[in-house]
N, C-alpha and C positions, 0 to 999 in steps of 0.2 A: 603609743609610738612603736612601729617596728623593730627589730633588732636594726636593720641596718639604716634605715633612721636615725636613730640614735649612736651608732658607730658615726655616722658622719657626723654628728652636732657635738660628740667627743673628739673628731681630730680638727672638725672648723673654730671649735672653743679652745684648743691646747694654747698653752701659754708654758715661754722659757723662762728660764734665770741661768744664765752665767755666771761661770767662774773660772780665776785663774789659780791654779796650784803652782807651789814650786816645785814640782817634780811631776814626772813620767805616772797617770794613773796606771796604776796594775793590775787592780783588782776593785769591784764595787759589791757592796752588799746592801740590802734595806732591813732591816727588824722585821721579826715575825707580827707586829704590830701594825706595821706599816707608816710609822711615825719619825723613822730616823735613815737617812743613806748615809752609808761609811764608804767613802774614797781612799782606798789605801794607795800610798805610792813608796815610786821610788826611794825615797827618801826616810821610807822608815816608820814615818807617822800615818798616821787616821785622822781625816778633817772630817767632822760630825756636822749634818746637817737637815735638821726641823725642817719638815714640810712645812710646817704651818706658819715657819718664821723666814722662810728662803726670800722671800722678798727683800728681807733687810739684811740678808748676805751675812747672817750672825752662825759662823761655826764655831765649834770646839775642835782641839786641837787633842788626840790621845798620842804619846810618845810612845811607840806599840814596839820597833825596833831600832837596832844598834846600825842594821844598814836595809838593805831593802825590804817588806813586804813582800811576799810572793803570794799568797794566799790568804782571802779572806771570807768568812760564810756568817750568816743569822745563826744568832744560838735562841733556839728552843725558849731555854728559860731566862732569856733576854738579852739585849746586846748583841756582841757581836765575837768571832773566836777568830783570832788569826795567825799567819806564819811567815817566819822571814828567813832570810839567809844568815843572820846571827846564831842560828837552831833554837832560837827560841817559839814557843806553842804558849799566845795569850793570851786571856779574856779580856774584853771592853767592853764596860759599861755604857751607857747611854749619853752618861755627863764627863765622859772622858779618860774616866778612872782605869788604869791597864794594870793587869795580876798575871803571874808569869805561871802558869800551868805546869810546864816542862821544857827542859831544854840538853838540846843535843849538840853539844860542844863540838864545833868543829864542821856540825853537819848542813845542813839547808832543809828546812823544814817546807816544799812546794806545794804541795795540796791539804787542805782542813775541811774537816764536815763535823759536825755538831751532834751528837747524838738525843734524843728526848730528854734521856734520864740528867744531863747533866755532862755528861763525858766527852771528848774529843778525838776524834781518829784525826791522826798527824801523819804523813808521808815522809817517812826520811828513806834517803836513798829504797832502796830495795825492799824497805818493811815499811810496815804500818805500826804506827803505835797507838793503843789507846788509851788515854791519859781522863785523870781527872777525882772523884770519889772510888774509891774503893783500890785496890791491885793494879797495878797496870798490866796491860793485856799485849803481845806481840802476836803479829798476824805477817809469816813470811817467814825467810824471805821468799822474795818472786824473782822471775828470771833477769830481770833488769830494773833499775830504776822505777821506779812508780810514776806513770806518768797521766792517771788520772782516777779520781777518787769522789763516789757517790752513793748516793742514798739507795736500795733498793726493796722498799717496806724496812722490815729490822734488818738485812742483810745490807754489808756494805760491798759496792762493786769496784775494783782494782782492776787497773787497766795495766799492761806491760807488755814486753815481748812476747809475742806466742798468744796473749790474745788477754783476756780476764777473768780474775776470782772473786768467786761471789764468800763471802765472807760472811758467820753468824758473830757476832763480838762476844756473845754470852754462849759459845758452846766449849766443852772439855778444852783445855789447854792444847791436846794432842790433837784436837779435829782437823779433818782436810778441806780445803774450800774446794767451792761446789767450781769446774773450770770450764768453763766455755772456750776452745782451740780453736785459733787462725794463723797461721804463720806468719813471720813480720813484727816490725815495732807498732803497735799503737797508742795514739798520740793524746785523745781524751776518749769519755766515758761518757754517755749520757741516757738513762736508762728513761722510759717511756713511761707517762704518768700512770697509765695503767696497770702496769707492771710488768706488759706481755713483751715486750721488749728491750733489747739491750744494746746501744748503736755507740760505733768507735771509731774514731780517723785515722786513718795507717799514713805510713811512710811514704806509700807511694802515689799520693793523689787521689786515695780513694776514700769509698764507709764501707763497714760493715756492720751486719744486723743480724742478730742471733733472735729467733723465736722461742721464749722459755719454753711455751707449751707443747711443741714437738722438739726439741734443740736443734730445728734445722737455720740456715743460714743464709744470708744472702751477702752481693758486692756491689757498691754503686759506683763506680769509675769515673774516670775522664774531666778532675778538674784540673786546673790551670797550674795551681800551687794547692801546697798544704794545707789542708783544713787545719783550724784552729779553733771554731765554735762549731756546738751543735745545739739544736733546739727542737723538743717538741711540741706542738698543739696539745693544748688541756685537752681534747680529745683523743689524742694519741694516733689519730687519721694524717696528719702531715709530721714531717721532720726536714727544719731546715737546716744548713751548713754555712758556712764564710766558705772562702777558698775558689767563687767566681764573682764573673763581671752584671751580678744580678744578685736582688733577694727571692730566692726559690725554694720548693719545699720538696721531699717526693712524697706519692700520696700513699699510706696503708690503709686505704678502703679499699673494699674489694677482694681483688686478688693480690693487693698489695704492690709495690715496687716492682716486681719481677717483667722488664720485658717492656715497662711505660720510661716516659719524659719524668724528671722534675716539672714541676709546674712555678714558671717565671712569674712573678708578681711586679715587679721591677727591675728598670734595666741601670744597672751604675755606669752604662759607658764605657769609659777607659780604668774605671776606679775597680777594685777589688771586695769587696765585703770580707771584712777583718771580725766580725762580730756579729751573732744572729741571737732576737731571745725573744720567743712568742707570747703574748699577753697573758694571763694565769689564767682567763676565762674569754673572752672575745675574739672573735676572727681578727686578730690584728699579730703582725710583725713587725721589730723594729728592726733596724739592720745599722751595722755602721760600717763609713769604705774608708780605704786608702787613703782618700782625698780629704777624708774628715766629714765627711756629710753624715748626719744622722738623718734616719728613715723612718718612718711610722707608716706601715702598709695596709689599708684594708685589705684584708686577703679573699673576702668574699664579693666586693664590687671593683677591686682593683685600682684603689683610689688612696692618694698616698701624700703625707706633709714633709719636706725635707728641710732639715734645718743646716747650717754652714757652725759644725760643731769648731774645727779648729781649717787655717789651711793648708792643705798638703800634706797634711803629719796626722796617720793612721789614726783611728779609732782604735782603743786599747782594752775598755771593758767597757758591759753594758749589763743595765737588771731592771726589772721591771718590779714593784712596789706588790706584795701579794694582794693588797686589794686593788691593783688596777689601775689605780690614779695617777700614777706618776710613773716615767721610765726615764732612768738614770745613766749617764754616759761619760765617760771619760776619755783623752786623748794620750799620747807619745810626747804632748808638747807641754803638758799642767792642766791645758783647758776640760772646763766640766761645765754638763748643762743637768739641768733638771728641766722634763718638760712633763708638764703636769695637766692632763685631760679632763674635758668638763666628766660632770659625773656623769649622764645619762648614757655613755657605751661603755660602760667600763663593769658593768654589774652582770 
């Protein structure tokens, strides 16, 4: 069977399951397994949910915070790490169980990433912390707020005013991070599987794209509102955005972005794309709008399933399962779908 043969027989096979939460989702994550999605919401908690059992709507419930969740990611050596506005930084297990890492009295803990070894980089205000076995590590401060926080190989990337610092977590206490300069707030962070790039949403409707290998850079202008998602292609050739009335990518083949179109996959209409996050291996994007529709794009034949996720009331997060199978969605209103692909486009 062709790849894109089988890309279609994976979105004509998809199958949903709904769900209703009692709170706003804020953030979704899946196990590095691919066996568990964590919905964190407004509300503080983590509702744990089995692919293998979503049919019978059986979750767990982990008491994760005192008030809202703001951040959650896969840990490594399993489960799941998150953050809320209580300042507390917590592990979750799998069956529900919550251990409270660190906490910063008073603060709001917004961004979490996981490290291999075990350890936690936490976002409070204008530093980084990194929590966990051993010392704890402070990284900062930076010029403003942290407003977005990612993996890049061992290097963590920090996004803020003025642009982002590339972070090693294990060098000398005094070390300076590495800084990539653009003036302006920007808004998140999302480095390119490859490694060769480093792309961020500013203040003013736009991206920016830093080239490790020479440190030159580029600007992609002219959305509507505010980015708020970004996404790469496992190949590292597209990067999509939210922040218009389409799911679009632009392309780094080539000669890259400089001078071309995004490339539209999908039109939402009047709705906005609130959420973008491309498949870990397959031409496919998912997108989620304004209006609540979730999206699943072949992005190589143009050919696309939309599901009526909630209505009216934004799409809030979305992840897609590391093995493919499944990509996960949350709304503004409680509502959550799991929509799960047959296997044959998802490898």
């Amino acid at each position: 069977m062709s790849v894109e043969a089988a890309t279609d027989s994976a979105l004509a096979g998809a199958q949903r399951t709904a769900w209703r939460f009692e709170a706003f989702v804020t953030a979704i994550a899946v196990d590095t397994e691919s066996r568990t999605a964590a919905f964190g919401l407004g509300s503080g908690r983590v509702r744990l949910v089995d692919f293998t059992k979503q049919q019978a709507h059986a979750a767990r419930t982990a008491e994760a915070h005192g008030g809202a969740l703001l951040a959650l990611a896969a840990d490594p050596t399993g489960g799941f790490v998150s953050g809320g506005d209580d300042g507390r930084v917590v592990r979750i297990a799998r069956d529900g169980a919550a251990a409270e890492l660190a906490r910063f009295a008073g603060q709001w803990v917004e961004h979490v990433a996981a490290l291999a070894d075990g350890r936690v980089a936490a976002a409070v205000g204008r530093t980084v912390h990194v929590v966990g076995d051993g010392a704890p590590r402070t990284l900062g401060p930076h010029p403003s707020t942290v407003s977005g926080l990612a993996h890049v190989g061992a290097r963590l990337a920090v996004a803020h005013y003025g642009g982002v610092s590339l972070w090693d977590p294990d060098a000398a206490a005094d070390a300076a991070p590495d800084l990539l300069p653009w003036k302006g707030s920007h808004l998140c962070v999302a480095p390119s599987p490859d490694g060769q790039f480093i792309a961020t949403a500013t203040q003013d409707h736009a991206l920016h794209v830093w080239r490790l290998e020479n440190r030159t850079d580029m600007q992609m202008a002219g959305y509507p509102t505010k980015v708020a998602s970004l996404s790469w292609s496992s190949d590292s050739l597209r990067l999509a955005a939210s922040g218009a009335n389409n799911l679009s990518a632009w392309p780094f083949d080539g000669p890259g972005p400089e001078g071309r179109e995004p490339i539209a996959f999908l039109d939402g209409k009047d709705a906005l794309a609130t959420r973008v996050a491309f498949h870990p291996r397959a031409p496919l994007l998912a997108g989620g709008f304004s209006d609540g529709t979730l999206a699943v794009v072949d992005t190589a034949r143009r050919r696309a399933i939309k599901i009526p996720l909630s209505k009216g009331v934004a799409v809030s997060a979305l992840a897609w399962s590391p093995d493919g199978r499944h990509v996960v969605a949350g709304a503004e209103d409680g509502r959550a779908a799991i929509v799960s692909l047959a296997a044959g486009g998802t490898s």
